[in-house]
C-alpha positions in Angstrom: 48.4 116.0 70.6 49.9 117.1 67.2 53.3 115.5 65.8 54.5 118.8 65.7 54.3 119.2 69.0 55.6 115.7 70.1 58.9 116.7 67.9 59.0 119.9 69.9 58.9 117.9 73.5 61.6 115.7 71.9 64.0 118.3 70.2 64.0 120.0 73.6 64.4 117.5 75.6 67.5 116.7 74.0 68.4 120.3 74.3 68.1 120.1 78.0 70.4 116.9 77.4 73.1 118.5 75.7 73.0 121.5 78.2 73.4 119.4 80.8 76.3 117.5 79.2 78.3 120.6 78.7 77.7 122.2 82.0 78.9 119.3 84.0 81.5 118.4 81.7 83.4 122.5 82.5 82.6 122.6 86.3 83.5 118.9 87.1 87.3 119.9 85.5 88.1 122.8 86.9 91.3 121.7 88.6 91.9 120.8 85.4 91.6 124.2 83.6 93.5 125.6 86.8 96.6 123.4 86.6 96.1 123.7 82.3 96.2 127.9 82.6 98.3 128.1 85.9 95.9 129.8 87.4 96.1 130.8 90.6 94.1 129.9 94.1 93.7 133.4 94.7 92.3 134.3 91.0 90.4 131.0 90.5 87.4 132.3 92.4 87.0 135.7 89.9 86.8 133.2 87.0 84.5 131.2 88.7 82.4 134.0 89.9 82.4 135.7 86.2 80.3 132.8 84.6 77.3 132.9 86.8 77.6 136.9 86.7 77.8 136.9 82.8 74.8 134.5 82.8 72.9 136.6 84.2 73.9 139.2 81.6 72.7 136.9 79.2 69.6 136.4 80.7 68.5 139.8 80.8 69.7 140.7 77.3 67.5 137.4 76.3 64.4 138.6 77.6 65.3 141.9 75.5 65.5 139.8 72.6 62.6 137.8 72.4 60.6 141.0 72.2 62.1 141.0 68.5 62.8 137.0 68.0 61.3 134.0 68.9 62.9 131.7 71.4 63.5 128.9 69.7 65.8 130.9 67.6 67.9 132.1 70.3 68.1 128.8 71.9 69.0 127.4 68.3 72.2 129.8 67.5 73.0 129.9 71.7 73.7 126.5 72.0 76.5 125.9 69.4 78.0 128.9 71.0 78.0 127.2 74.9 79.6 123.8 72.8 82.0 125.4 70.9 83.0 127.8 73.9 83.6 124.8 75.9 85.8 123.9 73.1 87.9 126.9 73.5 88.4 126.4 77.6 89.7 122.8 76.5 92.3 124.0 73.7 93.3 127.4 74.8 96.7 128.0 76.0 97.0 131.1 77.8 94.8 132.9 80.5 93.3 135.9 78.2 91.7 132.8 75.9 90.2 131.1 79.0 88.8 134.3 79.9 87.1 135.0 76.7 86.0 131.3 76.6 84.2 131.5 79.5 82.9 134.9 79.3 81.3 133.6 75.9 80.4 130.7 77.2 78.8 132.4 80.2 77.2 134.9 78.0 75.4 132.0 76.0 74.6 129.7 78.8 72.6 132.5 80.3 70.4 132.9 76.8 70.2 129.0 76.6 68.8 128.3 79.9 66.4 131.6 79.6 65.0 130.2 76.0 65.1 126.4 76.7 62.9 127.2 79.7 60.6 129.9 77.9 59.9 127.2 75.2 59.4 124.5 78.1 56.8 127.0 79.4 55.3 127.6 76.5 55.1 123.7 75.5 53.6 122.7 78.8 50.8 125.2 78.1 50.3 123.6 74.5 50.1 119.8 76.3 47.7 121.3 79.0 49.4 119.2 81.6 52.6 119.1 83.3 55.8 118.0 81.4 58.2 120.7 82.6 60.3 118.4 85.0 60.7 116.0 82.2 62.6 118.6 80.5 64.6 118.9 83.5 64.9 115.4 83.9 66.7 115.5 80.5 69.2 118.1 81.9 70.2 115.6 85.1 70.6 113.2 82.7 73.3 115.1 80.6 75.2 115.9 83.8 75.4 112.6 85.2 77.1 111.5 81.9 79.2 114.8 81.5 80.3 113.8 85.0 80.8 110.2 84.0 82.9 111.4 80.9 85.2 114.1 83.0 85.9 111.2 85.3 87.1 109.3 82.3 89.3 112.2 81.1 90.8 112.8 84.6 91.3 108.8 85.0 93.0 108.4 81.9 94.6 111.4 82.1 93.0 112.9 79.1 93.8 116.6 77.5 91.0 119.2 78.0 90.3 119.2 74.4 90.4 115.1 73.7 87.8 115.3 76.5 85.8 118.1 75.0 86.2 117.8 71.4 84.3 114.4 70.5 81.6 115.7 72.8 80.9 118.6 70.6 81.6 116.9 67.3 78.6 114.8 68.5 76.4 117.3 70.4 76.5 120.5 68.3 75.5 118.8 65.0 72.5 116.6 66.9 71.5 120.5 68.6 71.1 121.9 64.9 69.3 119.1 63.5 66.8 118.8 66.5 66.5 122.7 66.5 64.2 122.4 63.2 61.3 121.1 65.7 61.4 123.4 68.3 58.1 124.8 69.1 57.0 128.4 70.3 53.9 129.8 71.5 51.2 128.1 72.7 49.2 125.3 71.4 47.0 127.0 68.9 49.9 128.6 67.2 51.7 125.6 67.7 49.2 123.2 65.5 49.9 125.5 62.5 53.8 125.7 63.1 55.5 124.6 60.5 58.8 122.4 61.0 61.9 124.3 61.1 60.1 127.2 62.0 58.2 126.8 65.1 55.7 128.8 66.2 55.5 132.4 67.4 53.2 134.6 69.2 52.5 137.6 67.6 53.3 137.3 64.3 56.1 135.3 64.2 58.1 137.3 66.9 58.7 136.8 70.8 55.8 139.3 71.3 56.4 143.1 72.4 54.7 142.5 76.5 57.1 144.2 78.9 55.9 141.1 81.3 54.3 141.4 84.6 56.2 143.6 87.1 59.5 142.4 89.9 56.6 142.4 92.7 54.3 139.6 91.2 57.2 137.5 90.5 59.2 138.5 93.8 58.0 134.9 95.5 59.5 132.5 92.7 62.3 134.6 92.6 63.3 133.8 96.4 62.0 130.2 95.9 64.5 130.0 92.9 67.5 131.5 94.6 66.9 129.3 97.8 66.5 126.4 95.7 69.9 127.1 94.2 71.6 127.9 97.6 70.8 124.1 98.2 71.9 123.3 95.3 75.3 125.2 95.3 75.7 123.8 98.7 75.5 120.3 98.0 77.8 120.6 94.6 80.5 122.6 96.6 80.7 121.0 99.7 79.3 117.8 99.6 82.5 116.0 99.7 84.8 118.2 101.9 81.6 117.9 104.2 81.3 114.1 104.6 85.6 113.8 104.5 86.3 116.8 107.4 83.2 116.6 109.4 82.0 113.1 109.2 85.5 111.4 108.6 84.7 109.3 105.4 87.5 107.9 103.0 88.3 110.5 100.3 87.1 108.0 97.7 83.7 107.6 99.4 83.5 111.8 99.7 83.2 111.6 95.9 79.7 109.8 96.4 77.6 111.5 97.7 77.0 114.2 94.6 76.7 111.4 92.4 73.9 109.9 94.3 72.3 113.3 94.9 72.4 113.3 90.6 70.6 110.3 90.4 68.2 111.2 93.0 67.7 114.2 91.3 67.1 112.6 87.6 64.8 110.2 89.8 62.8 112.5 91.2 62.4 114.8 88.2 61.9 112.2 85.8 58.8 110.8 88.4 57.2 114.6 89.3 55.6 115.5 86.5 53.1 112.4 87.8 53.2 113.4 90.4 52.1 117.0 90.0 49.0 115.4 87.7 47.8 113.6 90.7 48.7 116.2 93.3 48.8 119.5 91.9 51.7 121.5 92.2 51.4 123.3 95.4 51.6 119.3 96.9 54.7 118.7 94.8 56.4 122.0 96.0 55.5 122.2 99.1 56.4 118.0 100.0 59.8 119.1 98.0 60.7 122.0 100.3 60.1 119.5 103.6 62.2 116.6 101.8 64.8 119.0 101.3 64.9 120.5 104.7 64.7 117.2 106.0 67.6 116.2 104.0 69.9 119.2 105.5 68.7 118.5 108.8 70.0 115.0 108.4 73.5 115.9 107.4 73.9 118.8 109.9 73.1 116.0 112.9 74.3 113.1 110.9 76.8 110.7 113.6 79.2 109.3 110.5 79.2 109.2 106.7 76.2 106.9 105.6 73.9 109.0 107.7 75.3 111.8 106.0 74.4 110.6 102.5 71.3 109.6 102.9 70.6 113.2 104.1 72.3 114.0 100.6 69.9 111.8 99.2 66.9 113.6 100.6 68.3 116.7 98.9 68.2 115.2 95.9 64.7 114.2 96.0 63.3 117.4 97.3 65.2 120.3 95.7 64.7 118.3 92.5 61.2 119.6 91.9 61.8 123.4 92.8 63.5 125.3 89.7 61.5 123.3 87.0 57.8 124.1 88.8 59.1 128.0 89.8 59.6 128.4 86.2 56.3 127.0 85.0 54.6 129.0 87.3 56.4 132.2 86.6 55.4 131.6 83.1 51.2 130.8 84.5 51.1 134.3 86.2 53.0 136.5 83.5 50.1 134.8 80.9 47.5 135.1 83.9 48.4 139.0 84.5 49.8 140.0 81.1 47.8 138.3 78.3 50.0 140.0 75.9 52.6 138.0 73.4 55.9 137.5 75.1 55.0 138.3 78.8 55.8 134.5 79.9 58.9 134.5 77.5 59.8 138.0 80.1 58.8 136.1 83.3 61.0 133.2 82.6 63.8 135.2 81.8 63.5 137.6 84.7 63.3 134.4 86.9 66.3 132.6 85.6 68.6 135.7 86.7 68.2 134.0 90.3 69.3 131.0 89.1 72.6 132.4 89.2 71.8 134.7 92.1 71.5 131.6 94.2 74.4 130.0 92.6 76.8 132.8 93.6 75.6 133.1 96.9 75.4 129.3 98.3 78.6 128.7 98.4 80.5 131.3 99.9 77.8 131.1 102.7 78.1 128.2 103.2 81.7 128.3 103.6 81.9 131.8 105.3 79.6 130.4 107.9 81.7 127.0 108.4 84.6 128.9 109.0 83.5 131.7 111.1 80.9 128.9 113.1 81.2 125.2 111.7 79.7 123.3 109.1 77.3 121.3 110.9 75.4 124.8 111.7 76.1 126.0 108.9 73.6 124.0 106.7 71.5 124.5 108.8 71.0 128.1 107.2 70.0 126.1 103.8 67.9 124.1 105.5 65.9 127.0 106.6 65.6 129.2 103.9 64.5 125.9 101.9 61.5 125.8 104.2 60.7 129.0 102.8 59.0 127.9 100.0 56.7 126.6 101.8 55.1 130.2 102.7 55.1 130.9 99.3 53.8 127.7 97.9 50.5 129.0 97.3 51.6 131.1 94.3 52.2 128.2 92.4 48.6 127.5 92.3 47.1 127.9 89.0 43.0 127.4 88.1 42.6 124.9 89.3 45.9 124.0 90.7 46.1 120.5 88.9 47.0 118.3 85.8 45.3 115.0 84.3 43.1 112.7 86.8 40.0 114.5 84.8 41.3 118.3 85.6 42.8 118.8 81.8 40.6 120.5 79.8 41.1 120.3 75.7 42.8 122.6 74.1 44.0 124.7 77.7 46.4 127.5 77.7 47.1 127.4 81.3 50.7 127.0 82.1 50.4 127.1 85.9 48.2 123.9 86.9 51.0 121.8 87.2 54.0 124.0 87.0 57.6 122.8 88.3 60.9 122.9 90.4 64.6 122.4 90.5 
């Protein structure tokens, strides 16, 4: 394996990093940013809702893009733009700059996770085994310590920009710097790339392929928006769950998120072994069952330790789902579509219902607790979870599996040993 592309795997792994960083570090404050803007209970949920809706905006407009640019440009200039937004949520002072912060920031975090992903794709293809959940690895990482750091700003009482600004000071300089090595294309343009520059199918550009059409990718695009509906569910109402309906201490509510984190950076950080030795229909389909597992647990649990180590479960299954659906996304689009820039569309496509599922998980969730009760209502997670395992076969690639003897030299397929969440 070329240094070139070993800088590549490490630039964007610490792109994943910062991402993660900055994500947790805004949705961990909120109350924060409410009290800080005075904004109200009833308005709160329109700013909450706009970010995941303008993400998705900037998804689509990304996969316009790198028709014209190559991804690791757009992940180069996006990324400064989601820190230094975050910046602006922290030091504003009235409600119409929170509302441009976040629609910028929105707007950017939408073209960061599309490209960070395509180049993941692409880089996975270049190794010729599965590394894709190390990225994502990277990114639970970052939001255990953003968590860790907004817990320290809330304990100590912090201001929104003291919290925020040494953050960016540190993150957005390190991003530039480690943006010189990101890598495009696959791995023969990537042995020619140049530092700085990466590497770019066709000529130096994302490629002009219009991607493989909604139908082919209609499986990994209900596999990613269950995966988030999990997700959602567990980050919303993790700790009103275990506090109302399974009577725990409000300090010990706070747990069980943090434990499904480190389950999560656990599981990730172990999977891309794990689909090597397995292949990745294993790894998807033993997710889905851990996960539903997981929500079966909580919805029956009899008191609050039960009920996390159901929240544990989650961790360990839905871990896998987003980073293999987006590797295999990227495996079809170059099975089906050979031209330059057809994975780059896939991945983009496919990240829309990352925020799909985001938007949707949790007022289901809590519709269905209200209207029913919370114990049946993850139940509905639990089920559309299970899912994936119908679909699992499309994450098969030829053959379906990475190292143990199945790599061949020099391989441009993506899929055998895609990843999940």
């Amino acid at each position: 394996m070329t240094d070139v592309l070993r800088r590549g795997r490490a630039s964007l792994a610490f792109g994943f990093f910062a991402q993660g960083v900055a994500f947790a570090l805004l949705v961990t404050r909120i109350p924060a940013i409410q009290d800080r803007y005075g904004v109200s209970d009833a308005l709160l949920p329109v700013f909450l809702a706009a970010v995941p809706i303008l993400a998705g905006v900037g998804s689509v407009v990304s996969e316009r893009l790198v028709r014209r640019v190559r991804p690791s440009r757009l992940l180069r200039w996006s990324q400064p733009v989601v820190l230094l937004a975050l910046l602006g949520v922290g030091a504003g002072d009235r409600v119409a700059v929170l509302a441009v912060a976040l629609a910028v920031f929105g707007l950017a975090v939408g073209a960061l996770d599309a490209s960070m992903n395509m180049l993941g794709v692409s880089l996975q293809r270049a190794y010729g085994r599965s590394i894709m959940l190390g990225f994502h690895a990277a990114y639970s990482l970052g939001g255990i310590l953003g968590a860790s750091l907004a817990w320290a700003g809330a304990h100590w009482d912090l201001a929104l920009w003291v919290s925020y600004l040494p953050v960016v000071v540190l993150l957005l300089p390190a991003a530039l710097v480690g943006s010189r090595w990101y890598v495009d294309g696959g791995r023969e343009g990537a042995e020619g790339a140049g530092a700085g520059e990466g590497t770019g199918a066709g000529e130096g550009t994302g490629g002009g392929g219009a991607g493989v059409g909604f139908k082919v990718l209609l499986p990994l695009c209900l596999v990613m928006t269950f995966a988030y509906i999990g997700d959602s569910t567990v980050s919303n109402w993790s700790a009103k769950y275990l506090q109302d309906v399974l009577g725990s201490s409000e300090q010990l509510a706070t747990v069980p998120y943090n434990v499904y984190m480190v389950t999560t950076l656990v599981g990730r950080a172990l999977g891309d072994f794990g689909v090597r030795r397995f292949g990745a229909v294993a790894v998807v389909r033993g997710g889905a069952v851990v996960a539903a597992g997981g929500f079966a647990v909580v919805a029956s649990a009899p008191g609050a330790w039960v009920g996390m180590l159901g929240f544990t479960l989650l961790g360990l299954g839905l871990c896998v789902l987003v980073p293999q659906t987006f590797a295999a996304a990227g495996r079809l689009a170059a099975e089906k579509d050979g031209r330059p820039g057809a994975s780059d569309a896939a991945v983009a496509r496919l990240n829309v219902f990352n925020y799909v599922g985001f938007l949707i998980g949790s007022p289901l969730v809590g519709a269905l607790g209200d209207a029913w009760s919370y114990r049946g209502a993850m139940l509905v997670p639990m089920v559309l979870v299970l899912v994936t395992v119908v679909y699992a076969r499309s994450f098969e690639g030829q053959p379906d599996r990475y190292g143990g003897g199945h790599e061949r030299p020099r391989t441009a397929d993506v899929g055998r040993g895609s990843n999940g969440l």
